[in-house]
VEXBAVO-735370 format. One record per residue (C-alpha): z, y, x; chain. Coordinates in Angstrom, 2 decimals, padded with zeros to 5 digits, m for minus. Last residue first. Layout:
BEGIN
       up    north     east  chain
        Z        Y        X      A
...
This chain:
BEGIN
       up    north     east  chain
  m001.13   039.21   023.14      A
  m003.30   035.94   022.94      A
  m005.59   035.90   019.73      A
  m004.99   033.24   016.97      A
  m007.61   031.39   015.94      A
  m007.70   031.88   011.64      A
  m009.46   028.81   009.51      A
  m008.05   029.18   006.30      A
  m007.17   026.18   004.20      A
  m008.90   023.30   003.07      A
  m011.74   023.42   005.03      A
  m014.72   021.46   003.69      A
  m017.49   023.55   004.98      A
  m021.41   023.77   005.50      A
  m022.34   026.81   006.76      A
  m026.08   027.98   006.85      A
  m028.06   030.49   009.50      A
  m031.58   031.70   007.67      A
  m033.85   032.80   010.29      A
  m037.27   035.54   009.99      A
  m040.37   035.80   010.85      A
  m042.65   038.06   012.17      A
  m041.90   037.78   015.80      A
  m038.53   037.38   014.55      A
  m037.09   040.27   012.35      A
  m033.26   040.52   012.00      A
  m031.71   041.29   009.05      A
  m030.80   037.40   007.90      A
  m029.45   037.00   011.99      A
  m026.69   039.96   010.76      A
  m025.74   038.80   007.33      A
  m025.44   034.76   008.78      A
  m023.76   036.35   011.53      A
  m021.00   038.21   008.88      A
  m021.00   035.11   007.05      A
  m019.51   032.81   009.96      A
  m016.74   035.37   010.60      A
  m016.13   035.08   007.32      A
  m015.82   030.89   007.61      A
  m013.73   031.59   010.66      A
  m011.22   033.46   009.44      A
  m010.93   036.76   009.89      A
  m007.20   037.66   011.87      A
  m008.39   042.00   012.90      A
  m007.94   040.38   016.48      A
  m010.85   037.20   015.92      A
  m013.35   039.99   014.03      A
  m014.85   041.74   017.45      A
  m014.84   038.80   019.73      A
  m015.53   036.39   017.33      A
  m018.66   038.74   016.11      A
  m020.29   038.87   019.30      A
  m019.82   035.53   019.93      A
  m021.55   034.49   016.68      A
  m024.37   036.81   016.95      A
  m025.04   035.14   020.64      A
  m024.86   031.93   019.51      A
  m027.36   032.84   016.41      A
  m030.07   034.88   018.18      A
  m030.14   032.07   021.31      A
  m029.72   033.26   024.44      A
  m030.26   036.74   026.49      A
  m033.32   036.01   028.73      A
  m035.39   032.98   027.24      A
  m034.24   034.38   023.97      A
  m033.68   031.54   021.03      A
  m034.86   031.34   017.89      A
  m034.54   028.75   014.96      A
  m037.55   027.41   013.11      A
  m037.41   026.23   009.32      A
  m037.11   022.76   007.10      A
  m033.77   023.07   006.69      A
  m031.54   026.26   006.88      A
  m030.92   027.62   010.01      A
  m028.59   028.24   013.35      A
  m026.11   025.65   011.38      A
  m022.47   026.13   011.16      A
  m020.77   023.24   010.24      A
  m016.84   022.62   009.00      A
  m014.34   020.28   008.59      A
  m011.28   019.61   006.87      A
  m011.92   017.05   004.37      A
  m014.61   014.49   003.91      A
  m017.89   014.24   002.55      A
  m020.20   013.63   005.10      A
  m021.95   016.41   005.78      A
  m025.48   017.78   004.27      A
  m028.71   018.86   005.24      A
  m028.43   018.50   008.25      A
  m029.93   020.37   011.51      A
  m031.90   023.12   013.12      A
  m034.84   023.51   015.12      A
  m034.98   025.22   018.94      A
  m038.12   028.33   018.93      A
  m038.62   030.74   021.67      A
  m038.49   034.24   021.59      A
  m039.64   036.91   024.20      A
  m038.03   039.63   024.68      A
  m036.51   042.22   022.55      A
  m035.73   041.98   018.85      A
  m035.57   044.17   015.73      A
  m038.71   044.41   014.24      A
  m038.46   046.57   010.97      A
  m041.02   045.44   007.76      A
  m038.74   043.40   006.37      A
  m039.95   040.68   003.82      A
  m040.17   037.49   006.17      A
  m041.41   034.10   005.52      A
  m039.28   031.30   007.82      A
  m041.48   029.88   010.04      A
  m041.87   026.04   009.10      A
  m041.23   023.49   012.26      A
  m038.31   021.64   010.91      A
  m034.68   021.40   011.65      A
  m034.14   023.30   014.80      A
  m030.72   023.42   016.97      A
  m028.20   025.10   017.55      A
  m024.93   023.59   015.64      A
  m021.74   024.40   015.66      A
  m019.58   021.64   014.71      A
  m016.08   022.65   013.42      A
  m012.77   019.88   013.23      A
  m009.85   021.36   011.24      A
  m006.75   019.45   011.10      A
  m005.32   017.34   007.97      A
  m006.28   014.56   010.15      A
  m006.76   015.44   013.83      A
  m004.60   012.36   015.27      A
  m006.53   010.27   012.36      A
  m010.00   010.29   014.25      A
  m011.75   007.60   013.14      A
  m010.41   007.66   009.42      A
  m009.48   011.37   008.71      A
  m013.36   012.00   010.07      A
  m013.98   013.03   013.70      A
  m016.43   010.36   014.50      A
  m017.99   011.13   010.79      A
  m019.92   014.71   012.60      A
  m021.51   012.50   015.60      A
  m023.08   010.10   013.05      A
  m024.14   012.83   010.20      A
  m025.84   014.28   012.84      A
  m027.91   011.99   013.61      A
  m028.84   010.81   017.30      A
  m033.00   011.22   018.51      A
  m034.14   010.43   021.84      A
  m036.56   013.03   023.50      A
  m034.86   011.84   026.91      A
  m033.66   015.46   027.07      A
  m031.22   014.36   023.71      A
  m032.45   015.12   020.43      A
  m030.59   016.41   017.32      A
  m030.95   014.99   013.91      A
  m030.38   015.69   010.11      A
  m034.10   017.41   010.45      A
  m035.69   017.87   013.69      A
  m034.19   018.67   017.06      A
  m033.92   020.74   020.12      A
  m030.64   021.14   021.89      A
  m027.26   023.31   022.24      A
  m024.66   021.78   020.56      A
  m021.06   023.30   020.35      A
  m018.14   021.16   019.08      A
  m014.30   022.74   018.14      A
  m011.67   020.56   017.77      A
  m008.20   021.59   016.07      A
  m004.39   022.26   016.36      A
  m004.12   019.76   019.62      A
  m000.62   017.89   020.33      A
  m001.85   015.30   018.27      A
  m005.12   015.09   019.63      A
  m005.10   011.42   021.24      A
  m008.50   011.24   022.23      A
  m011.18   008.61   020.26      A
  m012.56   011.53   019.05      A
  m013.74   012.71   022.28      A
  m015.49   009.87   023.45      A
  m017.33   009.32   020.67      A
  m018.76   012.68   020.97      A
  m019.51   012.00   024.60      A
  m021.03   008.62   023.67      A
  m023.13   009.87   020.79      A
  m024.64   012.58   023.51      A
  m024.95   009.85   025.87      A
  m027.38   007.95   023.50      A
  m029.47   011.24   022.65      A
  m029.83   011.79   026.34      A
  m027.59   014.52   027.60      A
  m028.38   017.93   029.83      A
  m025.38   019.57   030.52      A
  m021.62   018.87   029.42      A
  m019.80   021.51   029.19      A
  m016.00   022.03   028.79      A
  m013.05   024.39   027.42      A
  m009.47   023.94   026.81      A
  m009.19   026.33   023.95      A
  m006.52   029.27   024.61      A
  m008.94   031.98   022.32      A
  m009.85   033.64   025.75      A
  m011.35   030.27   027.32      A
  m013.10   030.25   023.50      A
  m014.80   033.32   023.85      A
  m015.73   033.16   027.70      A
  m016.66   029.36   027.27      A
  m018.95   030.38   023.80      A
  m020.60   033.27   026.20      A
  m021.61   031.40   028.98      A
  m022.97   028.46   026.72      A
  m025.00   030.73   025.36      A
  m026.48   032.29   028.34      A
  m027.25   028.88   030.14      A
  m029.00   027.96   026.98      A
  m031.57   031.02   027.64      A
  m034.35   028.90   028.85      A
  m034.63   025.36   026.95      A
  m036.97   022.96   028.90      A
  m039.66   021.37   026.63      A
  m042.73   021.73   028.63      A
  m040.74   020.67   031.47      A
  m040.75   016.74   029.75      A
  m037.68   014.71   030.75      A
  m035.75   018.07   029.84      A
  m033.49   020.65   031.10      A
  m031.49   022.71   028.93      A
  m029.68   020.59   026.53      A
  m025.68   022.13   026.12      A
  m022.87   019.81   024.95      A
  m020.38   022.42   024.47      A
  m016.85   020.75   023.62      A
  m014.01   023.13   022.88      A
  m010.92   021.24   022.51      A
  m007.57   022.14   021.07      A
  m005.43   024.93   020.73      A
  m004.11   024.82   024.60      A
  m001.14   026.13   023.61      A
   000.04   024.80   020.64      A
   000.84   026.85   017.40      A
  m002.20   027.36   015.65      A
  m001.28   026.02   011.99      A
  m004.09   025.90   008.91      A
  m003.53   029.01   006.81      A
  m002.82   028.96   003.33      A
  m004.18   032.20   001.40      A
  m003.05   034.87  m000.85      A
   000.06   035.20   000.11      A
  m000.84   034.70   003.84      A
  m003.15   037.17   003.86      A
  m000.38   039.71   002.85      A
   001.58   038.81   005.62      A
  m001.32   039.56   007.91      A
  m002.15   042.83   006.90      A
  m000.49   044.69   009.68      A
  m003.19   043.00   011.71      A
  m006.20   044.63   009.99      A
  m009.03   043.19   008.39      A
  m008.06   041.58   005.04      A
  m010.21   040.81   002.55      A
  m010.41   037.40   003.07      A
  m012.43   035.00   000.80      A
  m009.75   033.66  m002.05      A
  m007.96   030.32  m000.87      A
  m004.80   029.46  m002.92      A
  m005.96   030.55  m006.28      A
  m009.28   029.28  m006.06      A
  m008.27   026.03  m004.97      A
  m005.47   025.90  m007.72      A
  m008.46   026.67  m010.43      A
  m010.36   023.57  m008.59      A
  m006.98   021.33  m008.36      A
  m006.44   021.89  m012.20      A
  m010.01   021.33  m013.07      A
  m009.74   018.02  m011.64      A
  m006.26   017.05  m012.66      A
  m007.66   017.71  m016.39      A
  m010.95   015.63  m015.41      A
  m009.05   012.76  m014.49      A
  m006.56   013.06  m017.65      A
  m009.79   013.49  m019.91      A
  m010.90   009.92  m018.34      A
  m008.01   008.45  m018.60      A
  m007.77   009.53  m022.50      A
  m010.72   007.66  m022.85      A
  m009.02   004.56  m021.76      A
  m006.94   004.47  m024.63      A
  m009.66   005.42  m027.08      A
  m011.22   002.04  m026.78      A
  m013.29   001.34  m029.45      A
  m015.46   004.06  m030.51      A
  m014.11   006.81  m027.62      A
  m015.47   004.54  m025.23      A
  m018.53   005.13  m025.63      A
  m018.32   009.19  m025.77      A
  m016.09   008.95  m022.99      A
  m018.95   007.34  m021.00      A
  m021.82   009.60  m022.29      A
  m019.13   012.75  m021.04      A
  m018.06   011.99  m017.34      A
  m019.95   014.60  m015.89      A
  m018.73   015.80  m012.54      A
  m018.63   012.87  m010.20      A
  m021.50   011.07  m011.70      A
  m022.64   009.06  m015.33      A
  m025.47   008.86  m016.84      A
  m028.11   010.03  m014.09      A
  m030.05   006.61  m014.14      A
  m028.58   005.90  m011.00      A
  m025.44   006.13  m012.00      A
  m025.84   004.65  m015.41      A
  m026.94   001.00  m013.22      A
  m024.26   001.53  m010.69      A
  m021.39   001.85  m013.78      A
  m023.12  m001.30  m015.40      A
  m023.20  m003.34  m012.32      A
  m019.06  m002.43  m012.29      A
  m018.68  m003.57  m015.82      A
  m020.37  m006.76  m014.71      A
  m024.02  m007.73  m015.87      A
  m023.21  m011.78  m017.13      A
  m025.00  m011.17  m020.47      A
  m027.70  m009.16  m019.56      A
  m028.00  m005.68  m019.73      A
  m029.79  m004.46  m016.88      A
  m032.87  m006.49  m017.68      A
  m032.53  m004.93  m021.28      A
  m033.60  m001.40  m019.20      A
  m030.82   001.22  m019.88      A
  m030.45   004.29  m022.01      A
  m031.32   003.32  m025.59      A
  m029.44  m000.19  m024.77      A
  m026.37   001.33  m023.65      A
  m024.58   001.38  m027.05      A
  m024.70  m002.55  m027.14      A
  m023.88  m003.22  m023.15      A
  m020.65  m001.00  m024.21      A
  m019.66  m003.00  m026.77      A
  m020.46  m006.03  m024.33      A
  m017.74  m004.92  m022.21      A
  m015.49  m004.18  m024.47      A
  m015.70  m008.11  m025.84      A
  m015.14  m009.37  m021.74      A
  m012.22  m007.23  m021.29      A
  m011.57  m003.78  m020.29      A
  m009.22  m002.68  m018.24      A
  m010.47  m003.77  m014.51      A
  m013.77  m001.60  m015.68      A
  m011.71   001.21  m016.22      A
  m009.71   001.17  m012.78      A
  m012.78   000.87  m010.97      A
  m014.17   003.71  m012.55      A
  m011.51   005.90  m012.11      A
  m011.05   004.74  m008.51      A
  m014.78   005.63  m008.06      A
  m013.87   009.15  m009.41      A
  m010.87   009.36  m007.17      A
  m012.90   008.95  m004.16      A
  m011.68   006.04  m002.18      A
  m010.81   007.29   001.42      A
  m007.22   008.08   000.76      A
  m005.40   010.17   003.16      A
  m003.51   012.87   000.86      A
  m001.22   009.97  m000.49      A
  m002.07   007.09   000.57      A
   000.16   005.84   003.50      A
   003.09   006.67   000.86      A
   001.18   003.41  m001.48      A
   000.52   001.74   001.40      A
   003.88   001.37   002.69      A
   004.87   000.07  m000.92      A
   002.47  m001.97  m001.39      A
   003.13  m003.71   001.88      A
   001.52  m003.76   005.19      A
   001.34  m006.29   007.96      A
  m001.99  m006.62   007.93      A
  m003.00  m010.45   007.32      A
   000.58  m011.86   005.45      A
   000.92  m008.31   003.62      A
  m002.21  m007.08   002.65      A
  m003.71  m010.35   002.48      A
  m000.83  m011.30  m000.35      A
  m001.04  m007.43  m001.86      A
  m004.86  m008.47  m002.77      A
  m004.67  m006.17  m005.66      A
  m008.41  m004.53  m005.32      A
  m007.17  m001.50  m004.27      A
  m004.48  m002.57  m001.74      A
  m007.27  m004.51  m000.07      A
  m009.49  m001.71   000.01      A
  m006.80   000.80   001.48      A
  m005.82  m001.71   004.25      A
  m009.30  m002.33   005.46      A
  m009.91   001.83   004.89      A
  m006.59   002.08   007.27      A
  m007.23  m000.38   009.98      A
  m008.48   001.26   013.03      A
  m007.17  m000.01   015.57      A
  m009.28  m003.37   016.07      A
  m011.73  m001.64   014.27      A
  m012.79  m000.49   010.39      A
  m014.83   002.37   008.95      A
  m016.95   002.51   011.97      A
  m020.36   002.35   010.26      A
  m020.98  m000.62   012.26      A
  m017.14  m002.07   011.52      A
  m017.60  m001.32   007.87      A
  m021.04  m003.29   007.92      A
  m019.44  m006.63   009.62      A
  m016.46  m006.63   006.83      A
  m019.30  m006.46   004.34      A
  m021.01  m009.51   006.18      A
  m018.54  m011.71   006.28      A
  m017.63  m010.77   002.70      A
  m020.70  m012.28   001.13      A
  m023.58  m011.09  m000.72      A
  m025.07  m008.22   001.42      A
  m027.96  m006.91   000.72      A
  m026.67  m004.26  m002.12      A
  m024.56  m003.50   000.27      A
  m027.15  m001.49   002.99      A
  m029.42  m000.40  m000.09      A
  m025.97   001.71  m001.62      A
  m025.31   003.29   001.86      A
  m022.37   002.59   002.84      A
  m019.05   005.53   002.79      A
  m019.37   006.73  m000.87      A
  m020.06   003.58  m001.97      A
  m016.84   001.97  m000.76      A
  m015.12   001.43  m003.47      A
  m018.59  m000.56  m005.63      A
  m018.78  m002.84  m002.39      A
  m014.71  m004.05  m002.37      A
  m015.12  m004.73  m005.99      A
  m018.12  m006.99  m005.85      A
  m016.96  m008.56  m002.73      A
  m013.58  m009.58  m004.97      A
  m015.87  m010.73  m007.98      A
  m017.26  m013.30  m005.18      A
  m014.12  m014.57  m003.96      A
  m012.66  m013.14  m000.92      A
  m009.59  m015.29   001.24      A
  m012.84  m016.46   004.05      A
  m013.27  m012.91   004.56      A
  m009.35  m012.08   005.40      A
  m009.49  m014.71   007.95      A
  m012.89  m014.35   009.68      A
  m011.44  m010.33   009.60      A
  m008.00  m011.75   011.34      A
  m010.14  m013.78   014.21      A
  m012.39  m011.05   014.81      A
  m009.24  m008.93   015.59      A
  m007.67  m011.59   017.61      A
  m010.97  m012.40   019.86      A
  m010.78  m008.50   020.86      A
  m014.01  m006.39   020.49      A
């Protein structure tokens, strides 16, 4: 990394006071791991953690920029980054990285002064240790403290407007403000993106009243990137009927106008890289990215033919707004074969409708990061086996395919496509046992590849 960039962080670092590093560690909760920042205690450091978790590089200044702007340091903002309040505030809007509930809570606790604050240390002390409640406990240490005690999250604001409704009604009312924008956004969420209906092509003005539709208008669409394991270090372990799979997603997506490529047989460390690799492409002639993997694995993780392990959660946040902003506000989609535990999942059919022997992958995550616009499609939910044929391919690939081919012309979106396989692998029995696909989406809008004439 470039002498000039370490040069501007040592800069910006050595401009943080202590209350500062408080501030900057409570905004960025949702991106650290709480035990990772509770160990650090000064800004050297901090800065050091963003640029592990990739939040911040030498061109990648936006959540730096965002922080700063938060916690009023306009000054570094300016002289250090070249950025204004003004820039930052239209930079902002629909990219922010601070969760409006932890601005909400920042925004209180920079409100009230040092007599609030012990008002609210005095009707906390049925719900939190005294240890916790010491005289110099920020407002900030407070909000982590009824957080983890379940007092206070996202969606249930109601203890802390009941405390603040006794002496500080002002700042109450910001809190029913933030929940009225909240329920309005949900209701206009529900309005704007109802589950299709429609399955014919003359319908596809009315889907588009009901629904908003992210753009395909570029020709190739985007990437397709199948990163398929079938050989491994050990033979015992080799993957039969990948080949098959990734045969079928290039002859889907080939047909859908998706530049298409395969990478065989990674080690978890080059699987990172490829990943990596391809969010760090300029994509702004793109429409979306699409991600196949093809490999065995255990839960949140997928191995590479070395038998190394690389998290999911890792490869998924390369394509966030943040480290990949030439595909923000565009829709990235992992698909995911892959096993996340060992259990067989119980079955209640009594039919057996597969051919050919079956062989067992594991699947993946258990969540995804939360940020906009992207979607995962799992082989199965945690804990349980996946199956794949040794002659025709996995049950879930293949059941995906299938249904792109048949549902991509009548304009489903993807995330109904997705349920019809998860309604066809449910019905199938498997040697006894049965698989449970998942989805995992934040899509905004309507996820509809457009089929060539």
């Amino acid at each position: 990394m470039s002498t000039e960039f370490h040069k501007l962080l040592f800069e910006i670092s050595e401009a943080l006071v202590t209350e500062e590093l408080a501030a900057l560690k409570f905004l960025s909760l949702e991106h650290v791991p709480r035990r990772k920042l509770e160990a650090i205690h000064e800004p050297k450091a901090f800065l050091e953690v963003l640029q592990e978790k990739d939040m911040i590089g030498a061109g990648n200044l936006f959540f730096l920029k965002e922080l700063l702007y938060r916690i009023h340091r306009i000054d570094l903002l300016t002289a250090q980054l070249g950025s204004s309040r003004e820039e930052m505030e239209r930079e902002l809007r629909g990219r922010a990285r601070v969760s409006p509930y932890r601005q909400l809570l920042y925004g209180i606790a920079e409100d009230l002064t040092s007599e609030d604050v012990r008002s609210v240390k005095f009707l906390l002390q049925k719900q939190l240790p005294k240890t916790k409640l010491q005289e110099n406990a920020s407002m900030l240490q407070l909000f982590l403290e009824m957080e983890i005690n379940g007092i206070i999250k996202e969606d249930n604001l109601t203890m802390l407007k009941d405390i603040l409704q006794r002496f500080r009604a002002d700042i109450k009312k910001k809190i029913d403000a933030y929940e009225e924008k909240k329920r309005e956004n949900y209701s206009r969420e529900e309005v704007r993106y109802p589950v299709s209906v429609s399955v014919h092509p003359e319908e596809k003005g009315a889907a588009k009243q009901h629904g908003k539709i992210y753009k395909m208008k570029n020709i190739p669409h985007g990437y397709c990137l199948i990163l398929n394991n079938h050989i491994f270090r050990n033979p015992r372990y080799n993957r039969e009927g990948t080949l098959q799979d990734g045969e079928a997603v290039k002859r889907v997506f080939k047909w859908l106008q998706f530049e298409t490529i395969e990478y065989m047989d990674l080690e978890g460390k080059k699987i990172y890289e490829t990943i990596k690799e391809y969010s760090k492409k300029d994509h702004r002639n793109m429409d979306c990215f699409v991600c196949f993997i093809f490999s065995h694995g255990e839960k949140d993780k997928i191995k590479g033919v070395d038998d190394e392990c690389v998290n999911i959660e890792d490869l998924v946040s390369c394509f966030t707004g943040t480290n990949c902003p030439s595909l923000a506000g565009k829709p990235k989609v992992f698909i995911i074969q892959a096993c996340q535990g060992s259990v067989r999942h119980p079955s209640v059919a009594v039919e057996s409708d597969c051919s050919g022997p079956l062989e067992v992958d594991a699947s993946p995550l258990t969540s995804i990061p939360d940020k906009a616009d992207i979607l995962i499609g799992m082989a199965t939910v945690e804990d349980y086996l996946s199956y794949r044929s040794r002659k025709t391919g996995s049950v879930y690939i293949q059941s995906l395919c299938e249904k792109m081919e048949l549902l991509c012309p009548q304009r489903e979106d993807l995330q109904a496509i997705l349920t019809e396989v998860n309604n066809e692998v449910a019905k199938r029995e498997l040697e006894g046992a049965k698989q449970m696909p998942k989805i995992t989406s934040t899509l905004l809008k309507k996820l509809v590849f457009e089929v060539p004439q």
